[in-house]
Backbone as CSV, one residue per row, in Angstrom:
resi,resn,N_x,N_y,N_z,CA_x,CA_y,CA_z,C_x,C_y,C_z
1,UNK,1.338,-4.889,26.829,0.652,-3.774,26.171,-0.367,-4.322,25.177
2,UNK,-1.321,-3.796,25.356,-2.816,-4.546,24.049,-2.560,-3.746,22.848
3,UNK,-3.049,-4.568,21.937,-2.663,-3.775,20.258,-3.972,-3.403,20.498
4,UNK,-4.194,-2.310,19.458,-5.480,-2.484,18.547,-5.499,-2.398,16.991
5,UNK,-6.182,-3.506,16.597,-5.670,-3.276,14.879,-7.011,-2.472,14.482
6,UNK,-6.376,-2.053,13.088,-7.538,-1.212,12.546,-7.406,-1.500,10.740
7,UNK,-8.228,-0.890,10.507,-8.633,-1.387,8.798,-8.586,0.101,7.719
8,UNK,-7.663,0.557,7.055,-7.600,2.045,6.793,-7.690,1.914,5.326
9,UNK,-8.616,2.918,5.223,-9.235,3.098,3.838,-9.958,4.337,3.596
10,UNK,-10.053,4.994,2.259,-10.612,6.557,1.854,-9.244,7.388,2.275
11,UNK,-8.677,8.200,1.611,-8.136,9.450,1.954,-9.104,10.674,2.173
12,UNK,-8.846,11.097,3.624,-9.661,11.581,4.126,-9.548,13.055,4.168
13,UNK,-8.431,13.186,4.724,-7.847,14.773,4.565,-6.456,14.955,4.214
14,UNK,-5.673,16.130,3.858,-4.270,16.587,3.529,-4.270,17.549,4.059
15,UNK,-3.159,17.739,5.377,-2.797,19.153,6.022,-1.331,19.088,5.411
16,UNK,-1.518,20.183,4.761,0.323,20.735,4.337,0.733,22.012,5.316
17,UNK,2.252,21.916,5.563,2.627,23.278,6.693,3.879,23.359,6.202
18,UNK,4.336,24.551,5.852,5.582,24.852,5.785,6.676,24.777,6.358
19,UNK,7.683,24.533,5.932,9.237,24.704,7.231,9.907,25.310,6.953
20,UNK,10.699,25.825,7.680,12.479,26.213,7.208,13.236,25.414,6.735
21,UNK,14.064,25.958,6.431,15.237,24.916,6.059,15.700,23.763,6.783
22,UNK,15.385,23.814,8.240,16.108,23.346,8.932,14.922,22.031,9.478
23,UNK,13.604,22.057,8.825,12.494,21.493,9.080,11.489,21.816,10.525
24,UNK,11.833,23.360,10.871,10.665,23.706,12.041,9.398,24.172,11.126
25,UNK,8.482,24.182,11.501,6.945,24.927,11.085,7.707,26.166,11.008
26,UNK,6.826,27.210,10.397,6.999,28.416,9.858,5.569,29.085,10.578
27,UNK,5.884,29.742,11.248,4.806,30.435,12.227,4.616,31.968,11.151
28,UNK,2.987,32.301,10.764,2.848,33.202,10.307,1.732,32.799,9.270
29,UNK,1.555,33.887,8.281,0.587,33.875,6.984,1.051,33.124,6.242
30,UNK,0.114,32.342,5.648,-0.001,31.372,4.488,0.826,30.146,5.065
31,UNK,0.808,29.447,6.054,1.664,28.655,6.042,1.337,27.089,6.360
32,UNK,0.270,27.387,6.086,-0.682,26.043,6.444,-2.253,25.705,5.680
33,UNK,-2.477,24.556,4.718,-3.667,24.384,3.981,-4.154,23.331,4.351
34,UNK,-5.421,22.515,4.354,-6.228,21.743,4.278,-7.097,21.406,3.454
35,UNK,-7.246,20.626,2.812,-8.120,20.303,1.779,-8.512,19.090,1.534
36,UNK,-9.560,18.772,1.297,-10.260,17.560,0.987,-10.271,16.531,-0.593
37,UNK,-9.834,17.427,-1.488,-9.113,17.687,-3.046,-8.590,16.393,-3.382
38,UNK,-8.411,15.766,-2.718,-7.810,14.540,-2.912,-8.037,13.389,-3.630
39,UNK,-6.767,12.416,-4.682,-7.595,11.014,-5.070,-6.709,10.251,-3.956
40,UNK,-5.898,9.993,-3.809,-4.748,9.733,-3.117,-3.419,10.050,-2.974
41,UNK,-3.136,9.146,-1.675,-1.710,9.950,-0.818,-1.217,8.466,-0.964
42,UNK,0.157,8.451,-1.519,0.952,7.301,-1.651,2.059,7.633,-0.821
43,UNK,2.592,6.541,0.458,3.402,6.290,0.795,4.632,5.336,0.290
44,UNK,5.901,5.419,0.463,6.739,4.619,0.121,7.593,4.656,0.587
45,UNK,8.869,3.528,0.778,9.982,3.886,1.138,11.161,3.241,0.905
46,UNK,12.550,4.021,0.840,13.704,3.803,-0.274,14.438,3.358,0.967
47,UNK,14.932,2.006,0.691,15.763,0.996,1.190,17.565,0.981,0.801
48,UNK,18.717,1.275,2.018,19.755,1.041,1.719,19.745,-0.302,2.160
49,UNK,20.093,-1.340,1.390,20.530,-2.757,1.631,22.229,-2.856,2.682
50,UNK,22.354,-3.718,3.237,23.502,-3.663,3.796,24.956,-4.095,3.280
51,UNK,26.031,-3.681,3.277,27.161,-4.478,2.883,27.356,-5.882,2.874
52,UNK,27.384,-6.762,1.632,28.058,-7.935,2.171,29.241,-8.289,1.504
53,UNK,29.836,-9.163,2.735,31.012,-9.367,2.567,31.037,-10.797,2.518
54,UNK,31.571,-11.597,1.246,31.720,-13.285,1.123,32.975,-13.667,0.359
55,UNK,34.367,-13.530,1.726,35.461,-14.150,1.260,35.435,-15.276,1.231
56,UNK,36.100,-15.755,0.333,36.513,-17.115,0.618,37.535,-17.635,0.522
57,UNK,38.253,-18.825,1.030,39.156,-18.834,1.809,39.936,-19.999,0.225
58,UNK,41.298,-20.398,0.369,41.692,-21.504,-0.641,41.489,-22.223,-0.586
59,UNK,40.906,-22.592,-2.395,40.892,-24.010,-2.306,38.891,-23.830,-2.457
60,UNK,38.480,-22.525,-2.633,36.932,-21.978,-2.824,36.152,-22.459,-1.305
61,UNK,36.732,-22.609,-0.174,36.803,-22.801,1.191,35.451,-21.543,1.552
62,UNK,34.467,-21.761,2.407,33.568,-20.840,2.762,34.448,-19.745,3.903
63,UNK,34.861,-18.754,3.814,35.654,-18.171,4.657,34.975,-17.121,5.220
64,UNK,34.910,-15.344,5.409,33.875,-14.888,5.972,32.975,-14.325,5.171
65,UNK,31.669,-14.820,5.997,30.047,-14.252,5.304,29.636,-13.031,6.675
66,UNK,29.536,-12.566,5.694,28.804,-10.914,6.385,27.693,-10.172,5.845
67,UNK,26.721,-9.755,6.456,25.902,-8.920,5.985,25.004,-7.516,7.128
68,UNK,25.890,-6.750,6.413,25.785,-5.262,7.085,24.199,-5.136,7.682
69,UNK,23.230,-4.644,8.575,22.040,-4.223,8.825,21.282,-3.187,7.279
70,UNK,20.179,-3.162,6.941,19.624,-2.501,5.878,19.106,-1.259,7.066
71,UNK,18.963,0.208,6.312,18.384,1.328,6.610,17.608,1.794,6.047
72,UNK,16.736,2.967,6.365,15.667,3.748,5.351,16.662,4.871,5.096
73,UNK,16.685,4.977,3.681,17.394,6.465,3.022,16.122,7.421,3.322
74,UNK,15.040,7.353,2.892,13.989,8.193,2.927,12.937,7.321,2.480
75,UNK,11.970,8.372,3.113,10.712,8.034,2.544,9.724,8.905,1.585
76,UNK,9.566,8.126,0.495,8.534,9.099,-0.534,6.931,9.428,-0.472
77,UNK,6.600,10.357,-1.040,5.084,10.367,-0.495,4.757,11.150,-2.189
78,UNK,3.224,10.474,-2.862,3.057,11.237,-4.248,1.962,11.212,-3.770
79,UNK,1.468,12.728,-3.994,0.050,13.122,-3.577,-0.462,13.408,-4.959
80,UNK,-2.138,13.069,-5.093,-2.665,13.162,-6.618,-3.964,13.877,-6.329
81,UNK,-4.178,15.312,-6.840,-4.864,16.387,-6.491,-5.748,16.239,-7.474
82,UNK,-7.158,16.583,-6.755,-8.177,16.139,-8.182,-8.391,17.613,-8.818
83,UNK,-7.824,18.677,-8.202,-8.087,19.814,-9.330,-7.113,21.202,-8.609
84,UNK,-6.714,21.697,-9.699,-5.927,22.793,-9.261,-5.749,23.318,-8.041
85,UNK,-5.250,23.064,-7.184,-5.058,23.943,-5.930,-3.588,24.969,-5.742
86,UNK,-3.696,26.257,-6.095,-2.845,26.971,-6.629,-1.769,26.878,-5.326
87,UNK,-2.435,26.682,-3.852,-1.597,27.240,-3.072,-0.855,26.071,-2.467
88,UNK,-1.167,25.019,-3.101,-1.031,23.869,-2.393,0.250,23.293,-2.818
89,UNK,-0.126,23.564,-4.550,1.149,23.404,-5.597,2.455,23.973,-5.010
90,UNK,2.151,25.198,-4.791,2.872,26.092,-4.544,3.634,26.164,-3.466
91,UNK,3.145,25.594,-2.105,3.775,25.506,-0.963,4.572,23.765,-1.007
92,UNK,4.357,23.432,-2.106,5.126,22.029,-2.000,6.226,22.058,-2.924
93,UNK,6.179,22.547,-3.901,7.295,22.815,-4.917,8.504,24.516,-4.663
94,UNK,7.528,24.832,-3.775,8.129,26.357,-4.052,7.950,27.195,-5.272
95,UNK,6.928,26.800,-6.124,6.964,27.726,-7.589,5.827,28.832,-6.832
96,UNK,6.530,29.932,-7.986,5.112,31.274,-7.925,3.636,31.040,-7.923
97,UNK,3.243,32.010,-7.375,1.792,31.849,-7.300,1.171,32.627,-8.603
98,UNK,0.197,32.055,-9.210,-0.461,33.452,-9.994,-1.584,33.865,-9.670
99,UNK,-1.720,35.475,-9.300,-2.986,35.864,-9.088,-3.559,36.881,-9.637
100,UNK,-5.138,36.914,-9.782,-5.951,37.676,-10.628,-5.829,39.072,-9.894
101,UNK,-6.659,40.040,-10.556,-6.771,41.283,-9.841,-7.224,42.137,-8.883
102,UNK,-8.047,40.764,-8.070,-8.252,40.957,-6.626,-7.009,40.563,-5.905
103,UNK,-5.803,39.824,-6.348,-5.176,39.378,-5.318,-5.343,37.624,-5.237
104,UNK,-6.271,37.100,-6.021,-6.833,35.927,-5.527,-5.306,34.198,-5.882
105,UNK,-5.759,33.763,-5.329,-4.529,33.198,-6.440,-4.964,31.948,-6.710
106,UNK,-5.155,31.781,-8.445,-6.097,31.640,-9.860,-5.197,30.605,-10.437
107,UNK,-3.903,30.192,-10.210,-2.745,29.551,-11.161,-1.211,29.103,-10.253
108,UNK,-0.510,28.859,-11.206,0.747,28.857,-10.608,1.883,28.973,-11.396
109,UNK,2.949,29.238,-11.718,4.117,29.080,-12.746,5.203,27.993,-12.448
110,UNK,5.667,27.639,-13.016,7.208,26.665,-13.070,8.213,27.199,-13.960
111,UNK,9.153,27.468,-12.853,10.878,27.735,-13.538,11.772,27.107,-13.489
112,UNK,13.251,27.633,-13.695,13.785,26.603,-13.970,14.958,26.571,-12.411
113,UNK,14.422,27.126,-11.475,15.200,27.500,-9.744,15.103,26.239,-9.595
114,UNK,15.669,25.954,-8.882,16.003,24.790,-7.528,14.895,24.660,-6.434
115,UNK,14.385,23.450,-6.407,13.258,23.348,-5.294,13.923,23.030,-3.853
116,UNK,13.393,24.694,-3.237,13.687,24.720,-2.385,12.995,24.565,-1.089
117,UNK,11.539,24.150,-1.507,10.393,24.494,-0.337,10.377,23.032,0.797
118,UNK,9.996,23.090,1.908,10.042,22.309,2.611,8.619,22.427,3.454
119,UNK,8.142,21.365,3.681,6.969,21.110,4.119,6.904,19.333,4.747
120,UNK,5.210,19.712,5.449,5.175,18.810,6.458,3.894,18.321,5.982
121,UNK,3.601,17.179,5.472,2.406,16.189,5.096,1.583,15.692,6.073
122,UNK,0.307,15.747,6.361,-0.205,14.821,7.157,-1.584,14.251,6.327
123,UNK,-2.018,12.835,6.840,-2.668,12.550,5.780,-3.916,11.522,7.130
124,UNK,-5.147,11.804,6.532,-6.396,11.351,7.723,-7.015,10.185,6.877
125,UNK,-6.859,8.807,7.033,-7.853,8.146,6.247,-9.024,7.956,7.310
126,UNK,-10.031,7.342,6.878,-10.927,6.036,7.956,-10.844,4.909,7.939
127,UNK,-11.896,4.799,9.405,-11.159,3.168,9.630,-12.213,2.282,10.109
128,UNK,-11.825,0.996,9.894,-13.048,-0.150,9.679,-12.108,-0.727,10.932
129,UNK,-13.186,-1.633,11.479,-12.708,-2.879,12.470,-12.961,-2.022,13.868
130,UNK,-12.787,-1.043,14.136,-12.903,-0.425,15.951,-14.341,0.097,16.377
131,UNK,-14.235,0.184,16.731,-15.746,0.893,17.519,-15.129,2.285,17.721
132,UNK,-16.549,3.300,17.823,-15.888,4.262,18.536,-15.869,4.308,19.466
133,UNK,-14.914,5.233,20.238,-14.582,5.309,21.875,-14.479,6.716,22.467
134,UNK,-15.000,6.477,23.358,-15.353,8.064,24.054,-16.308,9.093,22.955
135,UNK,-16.899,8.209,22.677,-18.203,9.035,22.048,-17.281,9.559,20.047
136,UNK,-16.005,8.918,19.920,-15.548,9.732,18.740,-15.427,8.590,17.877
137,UNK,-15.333,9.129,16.313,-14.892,8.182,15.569,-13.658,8.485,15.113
138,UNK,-13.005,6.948,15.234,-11.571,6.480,14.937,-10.896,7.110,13.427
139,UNK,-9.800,7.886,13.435,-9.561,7.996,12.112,-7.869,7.304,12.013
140,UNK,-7.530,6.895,10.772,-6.065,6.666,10.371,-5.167,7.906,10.525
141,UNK,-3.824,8.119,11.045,-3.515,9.585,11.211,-2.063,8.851,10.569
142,UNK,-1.662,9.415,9.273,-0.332,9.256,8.972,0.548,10.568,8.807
143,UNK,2.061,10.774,9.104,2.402,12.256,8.710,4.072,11.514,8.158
144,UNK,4.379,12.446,7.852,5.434,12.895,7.301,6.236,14.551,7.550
145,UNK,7.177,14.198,8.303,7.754,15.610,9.231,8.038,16.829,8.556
146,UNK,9.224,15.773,7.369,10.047,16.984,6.644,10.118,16.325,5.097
147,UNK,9.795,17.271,4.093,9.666,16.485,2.861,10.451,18.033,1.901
148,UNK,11.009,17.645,0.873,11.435,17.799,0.413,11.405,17.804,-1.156
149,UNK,12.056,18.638,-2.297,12.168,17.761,-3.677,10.997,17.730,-3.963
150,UNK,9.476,19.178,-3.640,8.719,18.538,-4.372,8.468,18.496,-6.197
151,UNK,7.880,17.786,-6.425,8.056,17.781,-7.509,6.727,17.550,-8.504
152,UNK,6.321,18.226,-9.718,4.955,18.680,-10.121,5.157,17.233,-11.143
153,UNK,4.387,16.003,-11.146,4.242,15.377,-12.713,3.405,15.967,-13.751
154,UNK,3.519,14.995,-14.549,2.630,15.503,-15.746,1.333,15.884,-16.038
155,UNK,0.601,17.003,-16.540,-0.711,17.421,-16.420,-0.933,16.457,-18.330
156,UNK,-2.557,15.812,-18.109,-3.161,15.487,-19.424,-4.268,16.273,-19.047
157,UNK,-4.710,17.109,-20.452,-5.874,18.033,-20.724,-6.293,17.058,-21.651
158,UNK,-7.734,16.681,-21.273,-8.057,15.420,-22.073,-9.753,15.445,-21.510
159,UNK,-10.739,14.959,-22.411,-12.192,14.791,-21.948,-12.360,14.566,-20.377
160,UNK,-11.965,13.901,-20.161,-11.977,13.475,-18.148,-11.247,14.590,-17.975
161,UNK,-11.586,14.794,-16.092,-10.888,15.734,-15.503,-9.619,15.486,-15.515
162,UNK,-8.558,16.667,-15.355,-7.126,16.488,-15.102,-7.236,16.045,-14.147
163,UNK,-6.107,15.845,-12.981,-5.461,15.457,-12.473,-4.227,16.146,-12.058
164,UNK,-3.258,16.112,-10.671,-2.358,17.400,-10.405,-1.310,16.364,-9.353
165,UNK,-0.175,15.661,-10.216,0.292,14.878,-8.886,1.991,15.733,-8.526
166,UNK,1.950,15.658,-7.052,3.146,15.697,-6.793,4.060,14.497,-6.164
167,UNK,5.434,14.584,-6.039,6.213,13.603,-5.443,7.225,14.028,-4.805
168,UNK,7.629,13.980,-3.370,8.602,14.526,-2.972,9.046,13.706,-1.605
169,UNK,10.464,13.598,-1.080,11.369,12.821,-0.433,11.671,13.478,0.826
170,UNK,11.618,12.584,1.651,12.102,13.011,3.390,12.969,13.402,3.190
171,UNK,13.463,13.934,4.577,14.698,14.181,5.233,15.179,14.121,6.353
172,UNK,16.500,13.849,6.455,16.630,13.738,8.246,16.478,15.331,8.499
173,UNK,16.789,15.043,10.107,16.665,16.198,10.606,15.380,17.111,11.132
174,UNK,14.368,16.263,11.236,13.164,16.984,11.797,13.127,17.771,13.161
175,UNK,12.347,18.831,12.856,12.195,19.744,14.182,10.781,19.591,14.465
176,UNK,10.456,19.026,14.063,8.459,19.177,14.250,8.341,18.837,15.777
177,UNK,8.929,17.647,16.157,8.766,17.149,18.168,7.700,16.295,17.935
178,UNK,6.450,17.152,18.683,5.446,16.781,19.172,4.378,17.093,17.829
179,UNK,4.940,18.459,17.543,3.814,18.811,16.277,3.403,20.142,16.845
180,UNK,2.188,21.148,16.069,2.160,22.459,16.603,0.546,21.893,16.329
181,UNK,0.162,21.111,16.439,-1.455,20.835,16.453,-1.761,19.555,17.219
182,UNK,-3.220,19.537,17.551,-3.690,18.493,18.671,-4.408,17.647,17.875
183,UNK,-3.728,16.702,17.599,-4.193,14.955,16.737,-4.539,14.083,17.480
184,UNK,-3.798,14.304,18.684,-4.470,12.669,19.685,-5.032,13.234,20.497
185,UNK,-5.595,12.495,21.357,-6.144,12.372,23.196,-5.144,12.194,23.923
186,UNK,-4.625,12.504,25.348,-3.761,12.560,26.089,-4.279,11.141,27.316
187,UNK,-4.107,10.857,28.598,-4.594,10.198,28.956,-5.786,10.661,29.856
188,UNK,-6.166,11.946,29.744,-7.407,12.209,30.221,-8.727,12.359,29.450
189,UNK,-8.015,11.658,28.157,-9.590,12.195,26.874,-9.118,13.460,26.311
190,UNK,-8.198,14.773,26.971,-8.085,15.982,26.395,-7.195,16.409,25.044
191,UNK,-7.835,16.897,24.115,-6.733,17.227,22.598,-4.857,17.477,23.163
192,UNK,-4.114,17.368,22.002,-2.962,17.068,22.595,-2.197,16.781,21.507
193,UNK,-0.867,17.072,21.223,-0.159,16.960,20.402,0.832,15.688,20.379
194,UNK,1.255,14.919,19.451,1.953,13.873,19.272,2.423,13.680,20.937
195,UNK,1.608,12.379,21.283,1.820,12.104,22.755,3.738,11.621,23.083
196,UNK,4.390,11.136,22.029,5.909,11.375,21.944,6.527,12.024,20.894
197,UNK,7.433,12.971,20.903,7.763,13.793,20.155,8.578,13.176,19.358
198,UNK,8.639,13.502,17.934,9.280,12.846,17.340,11.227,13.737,17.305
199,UNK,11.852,12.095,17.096,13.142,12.538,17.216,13.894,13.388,15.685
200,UNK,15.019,13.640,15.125,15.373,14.196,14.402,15.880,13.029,13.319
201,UNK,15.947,11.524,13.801,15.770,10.257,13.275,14.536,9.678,12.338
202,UNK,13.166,10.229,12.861,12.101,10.293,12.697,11.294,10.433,11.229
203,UNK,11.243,9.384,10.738,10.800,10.067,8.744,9.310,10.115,8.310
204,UNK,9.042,8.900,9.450,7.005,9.065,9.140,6.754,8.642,10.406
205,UNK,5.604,8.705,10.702,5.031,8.059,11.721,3.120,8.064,11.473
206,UNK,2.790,6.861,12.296,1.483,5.927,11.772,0.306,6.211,13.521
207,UNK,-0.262,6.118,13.092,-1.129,5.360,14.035,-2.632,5.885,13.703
208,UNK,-3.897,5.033,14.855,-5.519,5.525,14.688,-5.075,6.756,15.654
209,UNK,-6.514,7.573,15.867,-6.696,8.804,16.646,-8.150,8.954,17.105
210,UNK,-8.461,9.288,17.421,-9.867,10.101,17.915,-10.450,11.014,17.891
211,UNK,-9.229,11.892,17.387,-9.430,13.594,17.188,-9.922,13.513,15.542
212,UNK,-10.504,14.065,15.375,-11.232,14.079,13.875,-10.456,15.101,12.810
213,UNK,-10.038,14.501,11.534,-9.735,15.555,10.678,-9.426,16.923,11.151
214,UNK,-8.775,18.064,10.405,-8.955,19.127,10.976,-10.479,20.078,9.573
215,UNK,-10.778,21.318,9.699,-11.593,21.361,8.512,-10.992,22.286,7.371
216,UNK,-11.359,22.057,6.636,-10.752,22.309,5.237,-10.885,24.255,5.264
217,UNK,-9.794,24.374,4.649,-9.551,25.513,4.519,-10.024,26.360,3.371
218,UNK,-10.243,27.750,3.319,-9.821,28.540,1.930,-8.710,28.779,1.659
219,UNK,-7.894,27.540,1.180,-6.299,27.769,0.873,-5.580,28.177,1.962
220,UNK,-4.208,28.678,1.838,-3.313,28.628,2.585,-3.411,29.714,3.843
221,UNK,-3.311,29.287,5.186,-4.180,30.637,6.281,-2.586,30.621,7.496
222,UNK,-3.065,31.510,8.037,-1.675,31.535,9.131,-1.884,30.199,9.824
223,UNK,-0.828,30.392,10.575,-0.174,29.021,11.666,0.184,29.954,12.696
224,UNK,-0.546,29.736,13.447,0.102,30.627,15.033,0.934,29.156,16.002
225,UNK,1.909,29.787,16.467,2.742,29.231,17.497,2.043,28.602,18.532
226,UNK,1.955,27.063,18.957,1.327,26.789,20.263,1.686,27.614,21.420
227,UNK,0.507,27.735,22.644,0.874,28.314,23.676,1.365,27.296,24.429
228,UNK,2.551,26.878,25.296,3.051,26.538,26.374,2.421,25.652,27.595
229,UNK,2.564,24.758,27.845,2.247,25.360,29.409,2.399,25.713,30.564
């Protein structure tokens, strides 16, 4: 099988989508944003080390050495918003929305509930080192299925612009599959959703694409159900 390496740099886009509890998309109004808002998207990830075991035998004799396999507990992701995005906050933490007297929504609140919201990260950088192919340019496509725990840091009101970061933690158990949107090429050139579906094991997944960004939204808009085929 041929690699292709690539060179990823700029945060390019942020698609956020809602889930259930159980980590499927949430088909309906408001359940999906895009925005360009971005300083960066930090990936990370939390390491269980393995058991070891180093008896030793009498007499301080080397007796048995063991060491268990290491796992991923989860993976973290802190997104850093260059300016208020009410709905964005909002669909990642689960806090209220606030809106003016059109309806618009202007703000957000924080209480003292349990974060319960669940959502699905995807993140578009660009990329150095490839050519384009089939007439497109190459982008970085990273996601994150099922996230969790989001969580608002600290705002400074200060001469420079604020700043708006969140931080929040995987989970097992993904329902996403394939995905409910077309990120790659299939093997005929045609749009197409995660060419292998991801398993319920599944905490991030990486690769380039061809399919370009999706375009930025006015805040949070429905998500209709893929059609079949």
């Amino acid at each position: 099988m041929a690699q292709t390496e690539w060179y990823s740099f700029h945060a390019n886009r942020l698609r956020i989508t809602k889930l259930d509890v159980c980590g499927n998309p949430v088909y309906g109004t408001a359940s999906t944003l895009v925005t360009k808002g971005i300083i960066k998207g930090s990936i990370g990830y939390e390491w269980e080390d393995g058991e070891e075991i180093n008896q030793k035998e009498g007499g301080g004799g080397r007796g048995l050495v063991n060491k268990d396999d290491p796992y991923l507990k989860f993976v973290t992701a802190e997104i850093e918003f260059t300016k208020v995005l009410p709905d964005a906050l909002s669909m990642t933490t689960g806090m209220p929305i606030v809106a003016d007297g059109a309806g618009n929504a202007v703000g957000f609140r924080l209480n003292n509930q349990p974060i319960t919201a669940n959502v699905a990260l995807e993140l578009w950088s660009d990329v150095g080192g490839v050519a384009c192919g089939t007439g497109a340019k190459p982008y970085g496509y990273f996601l994150i299925p099922f996230l969790g725990s989001g969580k608002l840091g600290n705002i400074e009101l200060q001469i420079s612009e604020a700043t708006f970061t969140i931080t929040a933690e995987s989970k097992d158990g993904t329902q996403w599959g394939a995905g409910p949107y077309d990120v790659v090429l299939d093997d005929v050139d045609a749009l197409s959703p995660l060419l292998t579906p991801l398993t319920v094991n599944d905490h991030f997944h990486s690769q380039m694409t061809l399919v370009p960004p999706p375009a930025v939204t006015a805040g949070a808009v429905a998500l209709t159900a893929p059609v079949g085929p």
